[in-house]
VEXDOGU-292320 format. One record per residue (C-alpha): x, y, z; residue number from 1. Coordinates in steps of 0.25 Angstrom, whole numbers. Each point is the difference from the previous one (the first is absolute). Layout:
REM VEXDOGU-292320
+-------+-------+-------+-----+
!    c1 !    c2 !    c3 !   k !
+-------+-------+-------+-----+
!     X !     Y !     Z ! NUM !
...
+-------+-------+-------+-----+
***
This chain:
REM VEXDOGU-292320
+-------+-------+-------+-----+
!    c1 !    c2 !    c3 !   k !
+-------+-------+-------+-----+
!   -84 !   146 !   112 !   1 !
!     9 !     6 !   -12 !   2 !
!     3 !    -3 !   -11 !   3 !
!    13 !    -2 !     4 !   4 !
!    -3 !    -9 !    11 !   5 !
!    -7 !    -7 !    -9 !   6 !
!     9 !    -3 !   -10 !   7 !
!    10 !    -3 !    11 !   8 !
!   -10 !   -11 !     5 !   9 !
!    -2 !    -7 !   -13 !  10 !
!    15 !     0 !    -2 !  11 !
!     2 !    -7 !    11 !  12 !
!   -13 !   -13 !    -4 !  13 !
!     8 !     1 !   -14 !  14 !
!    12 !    -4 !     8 !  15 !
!    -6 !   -10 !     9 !  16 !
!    -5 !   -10 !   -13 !  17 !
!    10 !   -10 !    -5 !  18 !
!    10 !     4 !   -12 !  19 !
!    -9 !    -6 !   -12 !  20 !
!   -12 !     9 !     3 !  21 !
!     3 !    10 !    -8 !  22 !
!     5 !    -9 !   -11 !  23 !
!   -13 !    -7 !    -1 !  24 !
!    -8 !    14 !     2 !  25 !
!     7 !     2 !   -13 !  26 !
!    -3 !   -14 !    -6 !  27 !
!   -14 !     3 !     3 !  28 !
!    -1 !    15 !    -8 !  29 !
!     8 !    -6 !   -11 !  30 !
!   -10 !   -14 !    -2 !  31 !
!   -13 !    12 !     1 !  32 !
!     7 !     7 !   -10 !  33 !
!     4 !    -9 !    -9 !  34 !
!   -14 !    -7 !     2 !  35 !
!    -7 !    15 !    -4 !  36 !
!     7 !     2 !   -12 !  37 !
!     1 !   -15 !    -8 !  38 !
!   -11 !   -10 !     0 !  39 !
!    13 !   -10 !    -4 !  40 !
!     7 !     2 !    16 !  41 !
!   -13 !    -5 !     6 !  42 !
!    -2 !   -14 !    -8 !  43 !
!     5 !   -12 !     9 !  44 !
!    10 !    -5 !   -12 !  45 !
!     7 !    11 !     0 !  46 !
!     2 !     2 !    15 !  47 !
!     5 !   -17 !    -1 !  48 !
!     9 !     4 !   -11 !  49 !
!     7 !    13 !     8 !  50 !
!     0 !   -10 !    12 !  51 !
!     7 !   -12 !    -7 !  52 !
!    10 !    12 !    -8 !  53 !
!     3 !     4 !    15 !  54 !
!     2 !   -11 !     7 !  55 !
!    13 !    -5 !    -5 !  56 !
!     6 !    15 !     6 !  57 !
!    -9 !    -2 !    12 !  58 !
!     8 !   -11 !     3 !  59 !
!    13 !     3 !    -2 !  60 !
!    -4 !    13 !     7 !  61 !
!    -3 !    -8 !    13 !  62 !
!    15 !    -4 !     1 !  63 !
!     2 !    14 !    -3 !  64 !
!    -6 !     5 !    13 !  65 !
!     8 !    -9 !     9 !  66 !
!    12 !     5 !    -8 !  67 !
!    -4 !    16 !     1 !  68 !
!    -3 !    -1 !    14 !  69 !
!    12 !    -7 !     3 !  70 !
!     8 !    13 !    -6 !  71 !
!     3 !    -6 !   -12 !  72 !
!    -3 !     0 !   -15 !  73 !
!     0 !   -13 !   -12 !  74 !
!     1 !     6 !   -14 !  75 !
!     3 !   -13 !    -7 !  76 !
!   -15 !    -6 !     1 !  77 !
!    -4 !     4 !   -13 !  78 !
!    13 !    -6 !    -7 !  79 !
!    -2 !   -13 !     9 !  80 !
!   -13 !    -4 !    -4 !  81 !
!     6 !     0 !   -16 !  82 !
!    11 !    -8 !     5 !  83 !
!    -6 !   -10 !     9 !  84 !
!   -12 !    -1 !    -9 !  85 !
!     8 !    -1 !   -13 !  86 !
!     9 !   -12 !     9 !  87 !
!   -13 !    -7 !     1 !  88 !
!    -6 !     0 !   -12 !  89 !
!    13 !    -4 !    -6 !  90 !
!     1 !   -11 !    10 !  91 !
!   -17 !    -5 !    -4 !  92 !
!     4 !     0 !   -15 !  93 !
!    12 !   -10 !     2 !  94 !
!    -6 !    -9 !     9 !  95 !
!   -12 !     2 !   -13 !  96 !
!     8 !    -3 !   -10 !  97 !
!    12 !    -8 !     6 !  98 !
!    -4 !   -11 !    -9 !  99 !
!     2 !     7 !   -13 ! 100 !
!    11 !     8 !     4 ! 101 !
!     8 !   -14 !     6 ! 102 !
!    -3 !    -7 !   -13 ! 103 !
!     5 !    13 !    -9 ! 104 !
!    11 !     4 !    10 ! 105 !
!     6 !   -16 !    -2 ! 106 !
!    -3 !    -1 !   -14 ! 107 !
!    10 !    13 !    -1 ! 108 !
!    11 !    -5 !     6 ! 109 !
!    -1 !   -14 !    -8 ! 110 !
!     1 !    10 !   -13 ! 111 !
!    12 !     9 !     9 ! 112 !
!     7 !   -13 !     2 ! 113 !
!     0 !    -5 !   -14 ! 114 !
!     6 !    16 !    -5 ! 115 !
!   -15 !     0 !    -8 ! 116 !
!     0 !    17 !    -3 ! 117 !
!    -8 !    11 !     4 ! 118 !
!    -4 !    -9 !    13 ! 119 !
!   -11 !     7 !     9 ! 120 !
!    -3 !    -2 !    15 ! 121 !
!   -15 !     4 !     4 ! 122 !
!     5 !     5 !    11 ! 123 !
!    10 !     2 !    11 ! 124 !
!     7 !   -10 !     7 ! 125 !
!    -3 !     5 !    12 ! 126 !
!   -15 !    -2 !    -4 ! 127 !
!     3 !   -12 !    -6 ! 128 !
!     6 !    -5 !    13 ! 129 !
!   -14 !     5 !     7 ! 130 !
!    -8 !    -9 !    -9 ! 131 !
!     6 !   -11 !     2 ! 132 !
!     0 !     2 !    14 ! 133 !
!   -15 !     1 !     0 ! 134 !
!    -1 !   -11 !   -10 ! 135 !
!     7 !    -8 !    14 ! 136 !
!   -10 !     7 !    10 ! 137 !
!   -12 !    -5 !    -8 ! 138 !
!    -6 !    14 !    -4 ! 139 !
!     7 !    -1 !   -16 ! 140 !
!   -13 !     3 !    -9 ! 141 !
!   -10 !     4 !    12 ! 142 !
!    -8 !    12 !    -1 ! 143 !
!    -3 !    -2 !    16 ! 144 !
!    13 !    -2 !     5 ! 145 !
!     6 !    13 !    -8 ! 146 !
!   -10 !     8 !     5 ! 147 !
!     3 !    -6 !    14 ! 148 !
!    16 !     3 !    -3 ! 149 !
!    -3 !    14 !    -4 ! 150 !
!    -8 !     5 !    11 ! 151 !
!     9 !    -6 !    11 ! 152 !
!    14 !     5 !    -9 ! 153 !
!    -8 !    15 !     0 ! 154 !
!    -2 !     1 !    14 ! 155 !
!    14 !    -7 !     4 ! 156 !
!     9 !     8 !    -8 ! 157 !
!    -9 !    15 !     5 ! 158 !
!     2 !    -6 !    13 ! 159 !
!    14 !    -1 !    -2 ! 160 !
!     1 !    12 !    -4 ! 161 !
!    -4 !     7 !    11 ! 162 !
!     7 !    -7 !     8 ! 163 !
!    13 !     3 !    -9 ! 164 !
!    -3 !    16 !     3 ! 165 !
!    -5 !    -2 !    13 ! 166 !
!    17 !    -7 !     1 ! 167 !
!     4 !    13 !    -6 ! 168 !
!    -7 !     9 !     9 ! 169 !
!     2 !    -7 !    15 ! 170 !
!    16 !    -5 !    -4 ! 171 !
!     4 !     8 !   -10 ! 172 !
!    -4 !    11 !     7 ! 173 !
!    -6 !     6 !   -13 ! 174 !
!    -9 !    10 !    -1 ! 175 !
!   -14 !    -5 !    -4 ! 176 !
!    -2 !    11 !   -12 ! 177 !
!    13 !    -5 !    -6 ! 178 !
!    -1 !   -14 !     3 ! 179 !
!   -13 !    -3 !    -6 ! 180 !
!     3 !    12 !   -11 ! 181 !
!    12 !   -12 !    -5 ! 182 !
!   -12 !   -10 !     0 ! 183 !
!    -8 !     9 !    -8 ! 184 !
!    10 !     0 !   -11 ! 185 !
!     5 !   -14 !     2 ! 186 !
!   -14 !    -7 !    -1 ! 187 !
!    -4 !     7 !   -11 ! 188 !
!    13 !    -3 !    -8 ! 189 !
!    -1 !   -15 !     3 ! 190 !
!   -13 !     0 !    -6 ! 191 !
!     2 !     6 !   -12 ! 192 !
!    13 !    -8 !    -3 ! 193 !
!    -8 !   -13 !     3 ! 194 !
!    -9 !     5 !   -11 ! 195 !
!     8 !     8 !    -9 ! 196 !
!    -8 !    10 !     3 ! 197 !
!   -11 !    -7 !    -5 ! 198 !
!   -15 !    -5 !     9 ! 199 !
!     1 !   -15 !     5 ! 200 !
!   -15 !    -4 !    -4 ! 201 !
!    -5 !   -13 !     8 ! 202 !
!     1 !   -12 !    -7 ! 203 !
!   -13 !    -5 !    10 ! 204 !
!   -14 !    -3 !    -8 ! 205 !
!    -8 !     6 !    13 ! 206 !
!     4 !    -4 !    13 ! 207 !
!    10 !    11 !     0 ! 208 !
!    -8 !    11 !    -2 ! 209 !
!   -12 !    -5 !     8 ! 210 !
!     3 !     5 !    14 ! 211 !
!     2 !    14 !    -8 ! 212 !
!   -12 !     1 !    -7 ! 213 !
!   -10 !    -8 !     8 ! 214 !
!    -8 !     1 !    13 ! 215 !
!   -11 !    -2 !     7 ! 216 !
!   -14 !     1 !    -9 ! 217 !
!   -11 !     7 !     7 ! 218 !
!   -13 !    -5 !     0 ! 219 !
!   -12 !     8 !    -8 ! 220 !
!    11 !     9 !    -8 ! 221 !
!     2 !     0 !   -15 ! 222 !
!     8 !     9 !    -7 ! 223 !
!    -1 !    -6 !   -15 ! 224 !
!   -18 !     3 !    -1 ! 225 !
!     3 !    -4 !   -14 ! 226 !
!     7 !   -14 !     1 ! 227 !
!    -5 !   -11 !    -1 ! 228 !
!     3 !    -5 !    14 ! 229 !
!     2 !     9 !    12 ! 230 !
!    11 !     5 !     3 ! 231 !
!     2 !     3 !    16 ! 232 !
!     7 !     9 !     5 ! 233 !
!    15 !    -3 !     6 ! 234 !
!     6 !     5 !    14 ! 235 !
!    14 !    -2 !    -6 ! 236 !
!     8 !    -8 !     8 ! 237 !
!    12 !    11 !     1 ! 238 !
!   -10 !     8 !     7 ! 239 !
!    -3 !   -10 !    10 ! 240 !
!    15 !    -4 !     1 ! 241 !
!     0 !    14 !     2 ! 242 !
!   -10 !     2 !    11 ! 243 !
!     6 !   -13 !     7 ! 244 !
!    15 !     5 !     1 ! 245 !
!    -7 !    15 !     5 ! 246 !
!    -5 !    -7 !    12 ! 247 !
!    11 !    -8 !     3 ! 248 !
!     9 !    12 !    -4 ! 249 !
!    -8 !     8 !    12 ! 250 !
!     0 !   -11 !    10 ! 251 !
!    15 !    -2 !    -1 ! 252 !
!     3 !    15 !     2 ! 253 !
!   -11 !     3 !    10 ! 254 !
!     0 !   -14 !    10 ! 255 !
!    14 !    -5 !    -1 ! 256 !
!    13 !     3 !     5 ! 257 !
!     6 !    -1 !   -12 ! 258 !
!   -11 !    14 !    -4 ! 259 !
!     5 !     5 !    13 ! 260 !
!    16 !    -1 !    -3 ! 261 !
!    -3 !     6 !   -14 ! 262 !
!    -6 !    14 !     5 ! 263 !
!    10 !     1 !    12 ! 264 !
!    12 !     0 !   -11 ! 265 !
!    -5 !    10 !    -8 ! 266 !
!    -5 !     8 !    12 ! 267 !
!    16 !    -1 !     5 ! 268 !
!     8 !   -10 !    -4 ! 269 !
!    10 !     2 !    12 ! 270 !
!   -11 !    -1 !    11 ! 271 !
!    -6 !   -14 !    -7 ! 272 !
!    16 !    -5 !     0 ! 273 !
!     1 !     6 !    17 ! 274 !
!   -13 !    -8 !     2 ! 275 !
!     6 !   -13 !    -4 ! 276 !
!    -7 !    -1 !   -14 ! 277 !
!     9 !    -7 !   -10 ! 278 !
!    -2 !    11 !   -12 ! 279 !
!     8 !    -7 !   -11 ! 280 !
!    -9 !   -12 !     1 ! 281 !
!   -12 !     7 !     0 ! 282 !
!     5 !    10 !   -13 ! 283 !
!     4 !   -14 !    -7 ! 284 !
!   -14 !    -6 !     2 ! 285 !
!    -6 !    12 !    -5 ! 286 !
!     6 !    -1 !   -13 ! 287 !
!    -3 !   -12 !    -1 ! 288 !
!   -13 !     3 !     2 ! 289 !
!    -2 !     8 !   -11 ! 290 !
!     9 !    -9 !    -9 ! 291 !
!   -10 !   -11 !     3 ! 292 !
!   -12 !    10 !    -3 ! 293 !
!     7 !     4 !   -14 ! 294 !
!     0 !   -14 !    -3 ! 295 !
!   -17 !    -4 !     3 ! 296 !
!    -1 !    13 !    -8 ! 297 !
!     9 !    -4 !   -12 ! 298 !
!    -9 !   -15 !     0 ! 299 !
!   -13 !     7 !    -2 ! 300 !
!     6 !    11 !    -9 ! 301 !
!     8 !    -8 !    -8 ! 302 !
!   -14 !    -9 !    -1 ! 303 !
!   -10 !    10 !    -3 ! 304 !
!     8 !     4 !   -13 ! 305 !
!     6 !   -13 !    -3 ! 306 !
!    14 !     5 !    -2 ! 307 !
!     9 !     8 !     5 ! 308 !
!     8 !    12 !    -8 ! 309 !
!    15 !     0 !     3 ! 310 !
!    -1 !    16 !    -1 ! 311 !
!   -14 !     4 !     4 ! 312 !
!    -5 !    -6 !    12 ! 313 !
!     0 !     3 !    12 ! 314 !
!     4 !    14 !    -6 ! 315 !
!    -1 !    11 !    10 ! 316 !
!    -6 !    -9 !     9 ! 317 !
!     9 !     5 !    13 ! 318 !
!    -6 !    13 !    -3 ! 319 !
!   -14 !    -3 !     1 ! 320 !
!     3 !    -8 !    13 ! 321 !
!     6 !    10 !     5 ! 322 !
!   -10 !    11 !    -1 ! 323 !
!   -10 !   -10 !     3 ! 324 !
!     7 !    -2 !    13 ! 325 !
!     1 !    16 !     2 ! 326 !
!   -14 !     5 !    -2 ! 327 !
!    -6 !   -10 !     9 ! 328 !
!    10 !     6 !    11 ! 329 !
!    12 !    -7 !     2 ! 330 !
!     9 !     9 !     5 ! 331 !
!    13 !     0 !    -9 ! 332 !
!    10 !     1 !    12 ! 333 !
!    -7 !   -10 !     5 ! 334 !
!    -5 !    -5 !    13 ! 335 !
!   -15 !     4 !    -5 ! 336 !
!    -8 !    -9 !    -9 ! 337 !
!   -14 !    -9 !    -3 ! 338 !
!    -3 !   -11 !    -8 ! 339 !
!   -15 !     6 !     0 ! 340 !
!     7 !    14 !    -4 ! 341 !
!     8 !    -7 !   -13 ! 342 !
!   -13 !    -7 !    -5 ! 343 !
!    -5 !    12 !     1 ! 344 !
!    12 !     5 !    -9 ! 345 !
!    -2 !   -10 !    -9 ! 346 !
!   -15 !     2 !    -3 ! 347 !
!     4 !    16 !    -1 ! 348 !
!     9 !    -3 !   -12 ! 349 !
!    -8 !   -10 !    -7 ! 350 !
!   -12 !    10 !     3 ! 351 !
!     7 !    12 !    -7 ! 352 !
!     5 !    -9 !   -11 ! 353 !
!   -12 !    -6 !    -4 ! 354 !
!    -8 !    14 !     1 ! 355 !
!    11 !     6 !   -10 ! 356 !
!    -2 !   -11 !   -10 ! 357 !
!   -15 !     3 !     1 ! 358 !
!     0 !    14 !    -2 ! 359 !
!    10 !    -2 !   -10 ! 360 !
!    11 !     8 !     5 ! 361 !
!    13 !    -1 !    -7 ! 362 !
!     9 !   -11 !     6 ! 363 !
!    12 !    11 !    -2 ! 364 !
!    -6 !     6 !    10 ! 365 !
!    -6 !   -10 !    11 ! 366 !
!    16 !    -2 !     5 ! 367 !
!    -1 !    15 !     3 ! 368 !
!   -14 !    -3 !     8 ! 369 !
!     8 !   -11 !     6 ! 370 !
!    11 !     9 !     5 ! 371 !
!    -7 !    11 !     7 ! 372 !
!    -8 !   -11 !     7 ! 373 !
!    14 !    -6 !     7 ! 374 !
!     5 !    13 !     2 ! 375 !
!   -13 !     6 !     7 ! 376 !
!    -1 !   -12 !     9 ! 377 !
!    16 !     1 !     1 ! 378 !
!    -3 !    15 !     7 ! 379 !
!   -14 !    -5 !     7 ! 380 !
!     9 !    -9 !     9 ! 381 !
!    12 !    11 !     1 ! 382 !
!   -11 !     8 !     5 ! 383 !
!    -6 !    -9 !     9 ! 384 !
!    13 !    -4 !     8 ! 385 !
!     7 !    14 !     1 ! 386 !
!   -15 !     2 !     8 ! 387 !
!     4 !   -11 !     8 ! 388 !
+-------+-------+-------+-----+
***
């Protein structure tokens, strides 16, 4: 046999593996590197910590593949999770400190109505208004019952979102670029002028930030020799959360209808429509989706740093989606695309990552590293269909 023939016949097995393989080929030579060259990469602390860092684009990066396969695109991710998350924390410290803000808010208007000068509120009156509405609910003062209302106003108002672009994309018959490009914009000015442009830092003690920073102990470990007490190691609960929605993510796309509906749009749109699919409902559930996934991942975000900055989080975020999306082979046009493949991508940019950090390589230059990986996987898949 030649040489040719040969490389002909490999060619052909290469072609017959699912999309992901070459994807994790590469996750495998980059974890063998990485492992070679720092003692750091190989520890079971910092592969938790590059996991929980992950996960809250792993997330978001779920809804992403569902939205590239359908043939469209949601740049407004990053700015959603400061906005919803901002929304939430906000919401937490008034139900926190209703109280205090009904008894100051009351006593300023006893001093407005008697012309007393210099009289200041402590706070809007539309806050005002909240508080007292909690303070009717029961919640006013309860650590409990803010976390509780900031957590389910976080994932309503990310939901909500989605399903405002998802409005935009089916009946206002926007493209989803331009559509989600306003979002973008619009979600991260919200923020800021809820803030002034300022961080909204959590008024909860704990329970807030437990979901964010805790998890699962495991038994025998202990990463503090030193102390007093051992100190196990934590499977942080966003992995899990993360782990969890992957599954589900894969089930849904793989053994459902709705999966099915989604790749025969973005395969071609006008057969799906010939074929009796209603393509406007399914394109509205998709971003709904993804507004949904924003939220879970603005929650544990949000919670692992116990605040939210009004200008810096979430920052870039639709980037790293995005390429996390790519690089595990979803095909941009659409029509192609894993679950499996984007986990895959998300473990590659955390990977990279952290092996720049630990070989100290300038963080001027790691967006650059970043790039050429997006556009090499970008011409991987060109490749790949022109063959097909």
């Amino acid at each position: 046999m030649s040489l040719r023939d040969r490389i002909s016949g490999l060619h052909r097995k290469w072609a017959t593996l699912p999309p992901w393989a070459g994807s994790l080929a590469a996750l495998v030579i980059l974890a063998t590197v990485t492992a070679i060259l720092s003692d750091t990469f190989r520890t079971p602390e910092n592969i938790f910590n590059v996991l929980r860092q992950w996960s809250f684009v792993g997330i978001i990066a779920l809804g992403m593949t569902f939205v590239i396969i359908l043939g469209g695109i949601d740049l407004s991710v990053g700015s959603l999770i400061a906005f919803s998350g901002g929304l939430g924390v906000l919401a937490m410290n008034t139900v926190i400190n209703a109280p205090e803000l009904i008894a100051a808010y009351d006593q300023a208007l006893n001093a407005a109505a008697a012309k007393a000068p210099m009289v200041q509120f402590p706070c809007s009156g539309f806050r005002y208004g909240l508080a007292k509405l909690f303070s009717t609910m029961g919640l006013a003062g309860s650590e409990a019952g803010g976390v509780a209302v900031a957590f389910v106003l976080i994932v309503l108002a990310a939901t909500l979102a989605g399903w405002l672009t998802g409005l935009l994309v089916t009946k206002g018959k926007l493209a989803p670029f331009i559509a989600t490009l306003g979002g973008l914009a619009a979600y991260r000015s919200l923020s800021l002028a809820m803030a002034d442009g300022g961080e909204y830092r959590s008024g909860s003690a704990s329970m807030f930030k437990a979901i964010g920073t805790g998890g699962i102990p495991i038994p025998g470990t202990n990463v503090a020799p030193m102390a007093p007490q051992p100190v196990p190691l934590l499977i942080p609960w966003p992995v899990l959360v993360f782990v969890l929605l992957a599954i589900l993510a894969h089930v849904l796309l793989t053994r459902t209808r709705y999966g099915r509906y989604v790749v025969s749009i973005g395969c071609n749109e006008r057969a799906a429509v010939y074929s009796g699919v209603n393509v406007s409902r399914i394109k509205l559930l998709t971003y709904v989706l993804i507004g949904l996934l924003t939220g879970i991942a603005a929650i544990l975000l949000s919670s692992r740093m116990n605040s939210v900055s009004s200008s810096g989080t979430g920052l870039y975020y639709e980037l790293d989606v995005i390429a996390a999306v790519v690089i595990g082979g979803t095909r941009m046009s659409g029509g192609k695309g894993t679950i499996i493949g984007t986990v895959v991508g998300v473990l590659i940019l955390g990977g990279v990552g952290n092996m720049l950090n630990l070989l100290q390589v300038s963080t001027y230059l790691q967006g650059l590293v970043k790039g050429l990986i997006i556009v090499g996987a970008v011409l991987l898949q060109r490749s790949s269909t022109e063959e097909e």
